[in-house]
C-alpha positions in Angstrom: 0.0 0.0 0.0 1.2 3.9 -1.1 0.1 6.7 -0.4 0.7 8.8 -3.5 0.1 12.5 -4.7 -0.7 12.3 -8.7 -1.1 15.3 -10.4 -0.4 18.4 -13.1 1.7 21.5 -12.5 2.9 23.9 -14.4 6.6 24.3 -15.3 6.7 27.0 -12.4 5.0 24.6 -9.9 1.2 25.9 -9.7 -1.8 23.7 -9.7 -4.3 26.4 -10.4 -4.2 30.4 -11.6 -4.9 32.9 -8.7 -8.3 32.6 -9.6 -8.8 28.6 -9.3 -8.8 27.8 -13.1 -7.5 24.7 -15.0 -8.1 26.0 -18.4 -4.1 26.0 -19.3 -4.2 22.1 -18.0 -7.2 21.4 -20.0 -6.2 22.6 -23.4 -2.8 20.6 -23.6 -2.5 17.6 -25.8 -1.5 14.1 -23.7 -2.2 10.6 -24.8 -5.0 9.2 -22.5 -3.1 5.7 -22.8 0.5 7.0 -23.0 2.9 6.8 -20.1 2.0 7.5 -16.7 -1.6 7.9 -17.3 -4.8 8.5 -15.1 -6.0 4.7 -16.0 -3.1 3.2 -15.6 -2.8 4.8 -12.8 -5.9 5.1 -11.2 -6.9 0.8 -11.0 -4.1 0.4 -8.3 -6.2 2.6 -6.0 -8.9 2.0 -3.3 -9.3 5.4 -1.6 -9.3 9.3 -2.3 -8.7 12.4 -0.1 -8.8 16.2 -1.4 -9.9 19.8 0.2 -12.7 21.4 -0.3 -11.8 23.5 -3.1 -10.9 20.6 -5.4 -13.7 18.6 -4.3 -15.7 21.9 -5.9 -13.7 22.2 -9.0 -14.6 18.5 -9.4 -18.1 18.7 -8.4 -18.7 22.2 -10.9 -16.2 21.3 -14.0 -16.3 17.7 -13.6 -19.3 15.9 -15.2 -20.6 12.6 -12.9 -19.2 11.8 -10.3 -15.9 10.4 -11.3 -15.0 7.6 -8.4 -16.4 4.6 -7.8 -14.6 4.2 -4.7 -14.6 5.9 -1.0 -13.6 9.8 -1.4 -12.6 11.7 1.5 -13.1 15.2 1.6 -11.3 18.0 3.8 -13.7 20.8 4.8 -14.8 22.9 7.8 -18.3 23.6 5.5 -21.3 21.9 4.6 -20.8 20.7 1.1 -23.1 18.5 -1.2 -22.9 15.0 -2.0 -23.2 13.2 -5.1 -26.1 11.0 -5.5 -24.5 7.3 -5.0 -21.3 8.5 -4.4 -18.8 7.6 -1.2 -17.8 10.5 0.0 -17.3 11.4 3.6 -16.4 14.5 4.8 -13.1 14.9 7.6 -11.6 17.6 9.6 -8.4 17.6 11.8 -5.3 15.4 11.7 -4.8 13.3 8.4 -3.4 10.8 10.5 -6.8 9.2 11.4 -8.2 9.8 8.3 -5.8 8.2 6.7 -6.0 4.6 8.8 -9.5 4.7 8.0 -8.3 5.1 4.1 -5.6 2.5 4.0 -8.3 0.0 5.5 -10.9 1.2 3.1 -8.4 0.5 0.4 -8.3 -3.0 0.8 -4.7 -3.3 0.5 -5.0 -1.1 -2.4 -2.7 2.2 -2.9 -4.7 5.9 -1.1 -4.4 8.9 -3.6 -4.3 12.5 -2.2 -5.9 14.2 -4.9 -5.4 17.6 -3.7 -5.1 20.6 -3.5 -1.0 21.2 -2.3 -1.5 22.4 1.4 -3.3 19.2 2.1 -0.7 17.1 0.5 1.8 19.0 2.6 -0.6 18.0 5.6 0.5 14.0 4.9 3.9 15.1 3.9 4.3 16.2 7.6 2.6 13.5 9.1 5.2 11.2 7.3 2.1 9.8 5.6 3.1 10.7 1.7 5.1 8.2 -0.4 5.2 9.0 -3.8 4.4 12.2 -6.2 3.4 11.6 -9.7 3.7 15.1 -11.5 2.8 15.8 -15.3 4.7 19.1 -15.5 2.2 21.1 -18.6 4.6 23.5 -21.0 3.0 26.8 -19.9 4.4 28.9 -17.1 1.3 30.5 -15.1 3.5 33.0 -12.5 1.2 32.6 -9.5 -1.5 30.6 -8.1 -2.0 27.7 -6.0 1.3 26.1 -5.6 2.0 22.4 -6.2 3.3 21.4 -2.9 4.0 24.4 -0.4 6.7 21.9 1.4 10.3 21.6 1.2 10.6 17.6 0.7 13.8 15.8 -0.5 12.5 13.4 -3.1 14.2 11.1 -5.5 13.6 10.4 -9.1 11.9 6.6 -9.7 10.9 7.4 -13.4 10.4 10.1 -16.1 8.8 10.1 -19.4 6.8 11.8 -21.8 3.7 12.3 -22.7 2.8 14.0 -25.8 3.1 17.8 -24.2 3.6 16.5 -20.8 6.9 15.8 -18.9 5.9 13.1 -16.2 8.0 12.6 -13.6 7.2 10.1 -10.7 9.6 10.4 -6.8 9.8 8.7 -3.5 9.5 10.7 -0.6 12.8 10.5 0.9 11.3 13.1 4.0 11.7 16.7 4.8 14.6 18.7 3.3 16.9 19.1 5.3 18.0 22.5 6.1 21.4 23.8 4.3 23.5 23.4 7.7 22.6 19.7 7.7 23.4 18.7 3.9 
């Protein structure tokens, strides 16, 4: 079981523009069954966290409801839920949450879908394995950043994908600070 963080950034490490959008991520050409892909990826899971603000995106922008399987959600508000789907809404330390996930999982692999300050939540906890980034060509100069954490991470794989550059890392831990390296 892994607990892994699979997502898009820009080249200069944002998410989303200032203003929430995805439209730059949207627009760029990728092979749905090229390397590191969402289905590829995607069967190996049994369990989803992410905030409140990408549980919106994905509720607004989204279509359907797009797992199958138990989604939790980070929030201090009252959101909506999907008709049939799994999702149950947390608060405070990811630690619990996340036993609850791995045993949901089944001995499957947990994905934190996001946003970056709730990765960064795990990342502290000690609770974050592996990152799978598709780094889009476009450069959006502010916005929500990837992964507001210094982590020392080391390279298992890169590819390409079309327009994408994929890169996938361990978690070796915190980065140490430059008196310590």
């Amino acid at each position: 079981m892994t607990t892994h963080y699979y997502t898009a950034s820009s080249l200069d490490g944002f998410l989303a523009t200032p203003d929430h959008s995805l439209h730059w991520l949207l627009e760029q050409d990728i092979d749905e069954h090229g390397p590191m892909n969402y289905d590829a990826f995607i069967e190996g899971v049994g369990a989803v966290a992410m905030g409140a603000t990408t549980y919106e995106w994905v509720l607004e922008y989204g279509g359907p409801w797009p797992y199958s399987l138990p989604a939790w959600v980070f929030t201090h508000r009252t959101l909506p839920t999907p008709p049939g789907a799994d999702v149950r809404f947390a608060q405070g330390d990811v630690r619990d949450v996340h036993a609850a996930m791995i045993q949901a999982a089944g001995g499957r692999d947990v994905w934190i879908v996001g946003g970056g300050e709730l990765v960064g939540q795990f990342a502290d906890a000690g609770l974050l394995d592996e990152l799978w980034v598709q780094y889009a060509p476009v450069t959006l100069g502010a916005g929500a950043p990837l992964l507001p954490r210094a982590l020392d991470l080391e390279l298992i794989d890169v590819a390409r994908n079309r327009a994408f550059l994929c890169g996938h890392y361990r978690v070796r831990g915190p980065l140490p600070p430059a008196s310590e390296a």
